[in-house]
C-alpha positions as CSV (number, residue, x, y, z in Angstrom):
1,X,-0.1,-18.0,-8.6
2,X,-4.1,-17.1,-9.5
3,X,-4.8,-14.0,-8.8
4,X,-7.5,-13.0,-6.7
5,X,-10.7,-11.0,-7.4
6,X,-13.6,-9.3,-5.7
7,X,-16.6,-9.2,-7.4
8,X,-17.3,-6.4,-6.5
9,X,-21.6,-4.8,-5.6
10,X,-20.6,-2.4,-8.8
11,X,-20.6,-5.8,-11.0
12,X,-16.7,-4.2,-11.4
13,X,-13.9,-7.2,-11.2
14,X,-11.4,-6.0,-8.5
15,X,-8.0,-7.5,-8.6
16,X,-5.9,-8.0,-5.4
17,X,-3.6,-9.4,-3.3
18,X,-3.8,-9.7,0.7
19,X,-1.2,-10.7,3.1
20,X,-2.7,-12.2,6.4
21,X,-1.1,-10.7,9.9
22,X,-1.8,-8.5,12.7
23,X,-3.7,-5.3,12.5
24,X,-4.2,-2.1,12.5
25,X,-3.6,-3.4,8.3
26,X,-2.4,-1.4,5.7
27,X,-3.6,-0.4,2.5
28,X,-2.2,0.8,-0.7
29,X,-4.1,3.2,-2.4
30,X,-2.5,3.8,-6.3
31,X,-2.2,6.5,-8.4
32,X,-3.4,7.3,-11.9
33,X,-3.2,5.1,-14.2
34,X,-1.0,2.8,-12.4
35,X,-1.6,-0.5,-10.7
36,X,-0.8,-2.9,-7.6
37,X,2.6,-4.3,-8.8
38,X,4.5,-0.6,-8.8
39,X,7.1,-0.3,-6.6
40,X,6.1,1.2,-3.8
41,X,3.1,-1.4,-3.3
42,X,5.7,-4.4,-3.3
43,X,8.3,-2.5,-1.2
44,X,5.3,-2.1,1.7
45,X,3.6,-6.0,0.7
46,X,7.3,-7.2,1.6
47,X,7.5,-4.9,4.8
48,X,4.4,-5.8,5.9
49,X,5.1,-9.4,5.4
50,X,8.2,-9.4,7.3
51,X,6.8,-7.2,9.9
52,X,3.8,-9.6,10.5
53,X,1.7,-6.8,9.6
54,X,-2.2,-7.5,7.4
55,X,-1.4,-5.9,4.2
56,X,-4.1,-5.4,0.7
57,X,-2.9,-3.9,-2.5
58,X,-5.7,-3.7,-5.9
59,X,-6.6,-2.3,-8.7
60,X,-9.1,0.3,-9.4
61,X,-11.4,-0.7,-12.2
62,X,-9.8,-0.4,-15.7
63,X,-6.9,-0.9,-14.1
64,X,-4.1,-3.2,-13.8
65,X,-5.6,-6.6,-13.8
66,X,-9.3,-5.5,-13.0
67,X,-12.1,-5.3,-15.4
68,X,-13.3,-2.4,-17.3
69,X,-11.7,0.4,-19.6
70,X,-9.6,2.8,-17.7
71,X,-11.4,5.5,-20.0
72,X,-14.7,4.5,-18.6
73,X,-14.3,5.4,-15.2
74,X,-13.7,8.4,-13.1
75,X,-12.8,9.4,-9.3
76,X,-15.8,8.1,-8.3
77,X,-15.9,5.0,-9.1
78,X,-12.2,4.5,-8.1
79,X,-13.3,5.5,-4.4
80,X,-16.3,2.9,-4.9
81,X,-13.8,0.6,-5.6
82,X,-11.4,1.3,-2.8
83,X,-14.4,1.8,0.1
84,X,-15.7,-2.0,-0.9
85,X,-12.2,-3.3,-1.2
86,X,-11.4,-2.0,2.2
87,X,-14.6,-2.7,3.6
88,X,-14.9,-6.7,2.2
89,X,-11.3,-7.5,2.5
90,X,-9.9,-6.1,5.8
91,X,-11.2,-6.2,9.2
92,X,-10.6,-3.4,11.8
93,X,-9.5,-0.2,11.4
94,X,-6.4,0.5,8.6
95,X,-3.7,2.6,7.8
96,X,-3.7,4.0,4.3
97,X,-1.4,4.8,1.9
98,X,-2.3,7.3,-0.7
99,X,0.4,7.6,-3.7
100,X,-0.5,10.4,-5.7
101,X,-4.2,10.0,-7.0
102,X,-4.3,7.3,-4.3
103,X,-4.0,10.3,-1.6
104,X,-7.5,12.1,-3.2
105,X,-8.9,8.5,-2.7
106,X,-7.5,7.9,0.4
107,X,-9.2,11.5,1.5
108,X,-12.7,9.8,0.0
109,X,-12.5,7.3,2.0
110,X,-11.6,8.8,5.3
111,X,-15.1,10.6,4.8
112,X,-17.4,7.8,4.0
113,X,-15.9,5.0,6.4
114,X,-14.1,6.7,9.1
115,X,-14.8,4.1,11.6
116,X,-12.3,1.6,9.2
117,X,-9.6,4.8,9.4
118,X,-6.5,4.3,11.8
119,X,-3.7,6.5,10.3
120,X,-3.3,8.3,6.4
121,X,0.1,8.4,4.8
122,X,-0.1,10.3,1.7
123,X,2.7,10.4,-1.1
124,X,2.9,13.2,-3.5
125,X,-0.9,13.3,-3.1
126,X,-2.7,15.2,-5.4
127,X,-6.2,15.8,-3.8
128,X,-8.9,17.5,-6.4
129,X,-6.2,17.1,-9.6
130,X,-8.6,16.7,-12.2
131,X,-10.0,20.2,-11.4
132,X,-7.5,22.3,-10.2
133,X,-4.2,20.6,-12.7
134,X,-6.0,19.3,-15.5
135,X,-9.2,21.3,-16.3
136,X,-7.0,24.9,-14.8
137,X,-4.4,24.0,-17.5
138,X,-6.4,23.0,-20.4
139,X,-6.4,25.6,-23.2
140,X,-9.4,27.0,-24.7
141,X,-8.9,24.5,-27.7
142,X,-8.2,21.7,-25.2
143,X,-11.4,22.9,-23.0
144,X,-13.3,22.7,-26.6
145,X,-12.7,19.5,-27.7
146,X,-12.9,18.1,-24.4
147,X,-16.7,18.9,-24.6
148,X,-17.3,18.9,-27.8
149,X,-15.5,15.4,-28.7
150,X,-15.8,13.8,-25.2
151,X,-11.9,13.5,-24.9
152,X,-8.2,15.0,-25.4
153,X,-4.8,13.0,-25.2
154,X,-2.4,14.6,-23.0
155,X,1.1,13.3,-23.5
156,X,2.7,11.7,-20.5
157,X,6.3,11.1,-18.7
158,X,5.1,7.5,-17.9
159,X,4.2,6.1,-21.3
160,X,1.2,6.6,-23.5
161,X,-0.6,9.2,-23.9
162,X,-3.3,9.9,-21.3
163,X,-6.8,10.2,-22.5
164,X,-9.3,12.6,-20.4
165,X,-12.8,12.4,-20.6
166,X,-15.4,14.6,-20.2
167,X,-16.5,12.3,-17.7
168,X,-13.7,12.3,-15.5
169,X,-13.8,16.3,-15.5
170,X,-17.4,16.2,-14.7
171,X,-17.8,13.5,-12.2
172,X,-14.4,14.8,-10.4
173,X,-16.4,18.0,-9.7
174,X,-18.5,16.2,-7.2
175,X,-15.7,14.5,-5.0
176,X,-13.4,17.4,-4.8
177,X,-11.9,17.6,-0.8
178,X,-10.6,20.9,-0.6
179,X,-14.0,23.1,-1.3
180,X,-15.2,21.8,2.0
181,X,-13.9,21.2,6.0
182,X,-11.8,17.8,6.3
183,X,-11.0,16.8,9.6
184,X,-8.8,14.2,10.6
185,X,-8.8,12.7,14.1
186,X,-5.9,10.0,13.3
187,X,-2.3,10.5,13.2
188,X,-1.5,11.9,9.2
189,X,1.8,12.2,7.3
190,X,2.2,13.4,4.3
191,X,5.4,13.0,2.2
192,X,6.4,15.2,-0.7
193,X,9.1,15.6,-2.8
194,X,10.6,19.1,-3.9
195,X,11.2,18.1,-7.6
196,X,7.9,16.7,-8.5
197,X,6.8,17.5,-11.9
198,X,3.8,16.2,-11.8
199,X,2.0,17.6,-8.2
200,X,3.6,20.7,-7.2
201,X,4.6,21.8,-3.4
202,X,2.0,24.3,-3.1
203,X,-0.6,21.6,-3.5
204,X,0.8,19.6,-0.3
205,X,1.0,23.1,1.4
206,X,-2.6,23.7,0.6
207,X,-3.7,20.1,2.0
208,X,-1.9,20.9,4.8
209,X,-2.9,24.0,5.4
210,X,-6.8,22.6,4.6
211,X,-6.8,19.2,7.2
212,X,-8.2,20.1,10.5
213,X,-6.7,17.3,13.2
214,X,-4.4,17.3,15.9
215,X,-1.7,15.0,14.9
216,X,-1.2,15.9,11.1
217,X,2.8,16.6,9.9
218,X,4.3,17.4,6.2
219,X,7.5,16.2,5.2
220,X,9.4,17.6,2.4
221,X,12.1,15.9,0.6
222,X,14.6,17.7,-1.2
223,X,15.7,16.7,-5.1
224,X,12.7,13.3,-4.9
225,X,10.1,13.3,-7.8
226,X,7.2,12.4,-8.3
227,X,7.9,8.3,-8.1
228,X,9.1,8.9,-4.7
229,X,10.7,5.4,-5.2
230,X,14.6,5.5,-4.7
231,X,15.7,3.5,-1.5
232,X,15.6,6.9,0.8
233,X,12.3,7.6,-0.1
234,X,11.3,4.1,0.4
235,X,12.8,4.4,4.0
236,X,11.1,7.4,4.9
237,X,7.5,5.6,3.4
238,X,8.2,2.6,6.0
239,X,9.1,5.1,8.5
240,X,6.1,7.2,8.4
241,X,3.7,4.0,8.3
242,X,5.4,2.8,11.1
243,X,4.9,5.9,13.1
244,X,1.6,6.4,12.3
245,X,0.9,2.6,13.3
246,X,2.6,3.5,16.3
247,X,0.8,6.6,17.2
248,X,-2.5,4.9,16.5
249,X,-1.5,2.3,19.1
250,X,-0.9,4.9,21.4
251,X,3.0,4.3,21.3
């Protein structure tokens, strides 16, 4: 099967796949470094298609199967690439689902296109990480050669090494969330597990704690991890979207 691309206002190549049905849609917003074929974009393609439900998974750029280095880009571009994905793709107001970076994202693009915003489901979302995880926890040798080389390698649980840029330190400062008030007037759930090495509880606490909406819960999950992909977890993500599509209905 080809795959499909946007060619996107950005000149970027956007790789996708869509799955026709009824809306409010849903879209699946990834996480660093990963792509549209992860397990938790597949599990909600097949819900969605069994449910009769529109449904859009992509790549960011220099992701996946879209064009460009993943070392050339940066949070900004990422949500340039969601907002015209979401925008040129889908019609009506969607549900998103915000996996980890994809949550920071998701947060992006509740502020620049609210009107397309029905419902937010965030997993293990990790809103502002590039300030407050990577550039806190850098060492002063780190910090150094960061600026003074443009880069540093950071090993990771999930393969190779990731590289950081200067770039994506410096361009993350401009789309941080949680500096600033971020309302919400759609139903929001958020899904975190306790065991998560990678985006501690106290950052889902402080999101929590930082939304301003009236229909906006946090569920915890005892023992999950970061992938927040055995079958209970992926219960509780068709769950929530499900309840958040229903609470936008009006159910």
């Amino acid at each position: 099967m080809a795959q499909d691309f946007l060619e996107a206002r950005t000149g970027r190549r956007i790789a996708y796949d869509r799955t026709d049905g009824e809306g409010p849609g849903v879209v699946f917003l990834g996480g660093f470094k990963s792509d549209k074929e992860g397990t938790k974009a597949l599990f909600l393609e097949a819900w969605a298609r069994e449910s009769g439900r529109a449904f859009l998974r992509f790549d960011y750029s220099g992701h996946g199967a879209s064009s460009g280095n993943f070392t050339d880009g940066a949070i900004g571009d990422w949500a340039e690439d969601a907002v015209e994905a979401i925008s040129t793709l889908t019609e009506g107001p969607q549900v998103l689902v915000g996996s980890s970076m994809g949550g920071w994202i998701s947060l992006l693009c509740a502020r620049r296109i609210p009107e397309r915003l029905a419902g937010l489901v965030t997993i293990a979302a990790a809103p502002d990480f590039t300030e407050d995880s990577m550039w806190a926890g850098f060492s002063d040798d780190q910090r150094a050669q960061l600026m003074d080389e443009g880069q540093v390698a950071l090993p990771s649980d999930y393969g190779e090494d990731y590289v950081i840029t200067r770039r994506l330190i410096e361009e993350g400062r401009q789309n941080l969330v949680l500096r600033s008030p971020l309302r919400l007037d759609v139903p929001v759930r958020m899904l975190q597990g306790t065991a998560d090495a990678d985006v501690e509880m106290s950052v889902a606490l402080r999101l929590l704690d930082h939304l301003e909406g009236g229909d906006i819960r946090l569920t915890l999950v005892k023992g999950a991890d970061h992938r927040f992909s055995d079958d209970a977890c992926l219960a509780l993500i068709r769950t929530s979207v499900e309840e958040v599509l229903a609470r936008a209905a009006g159910a």
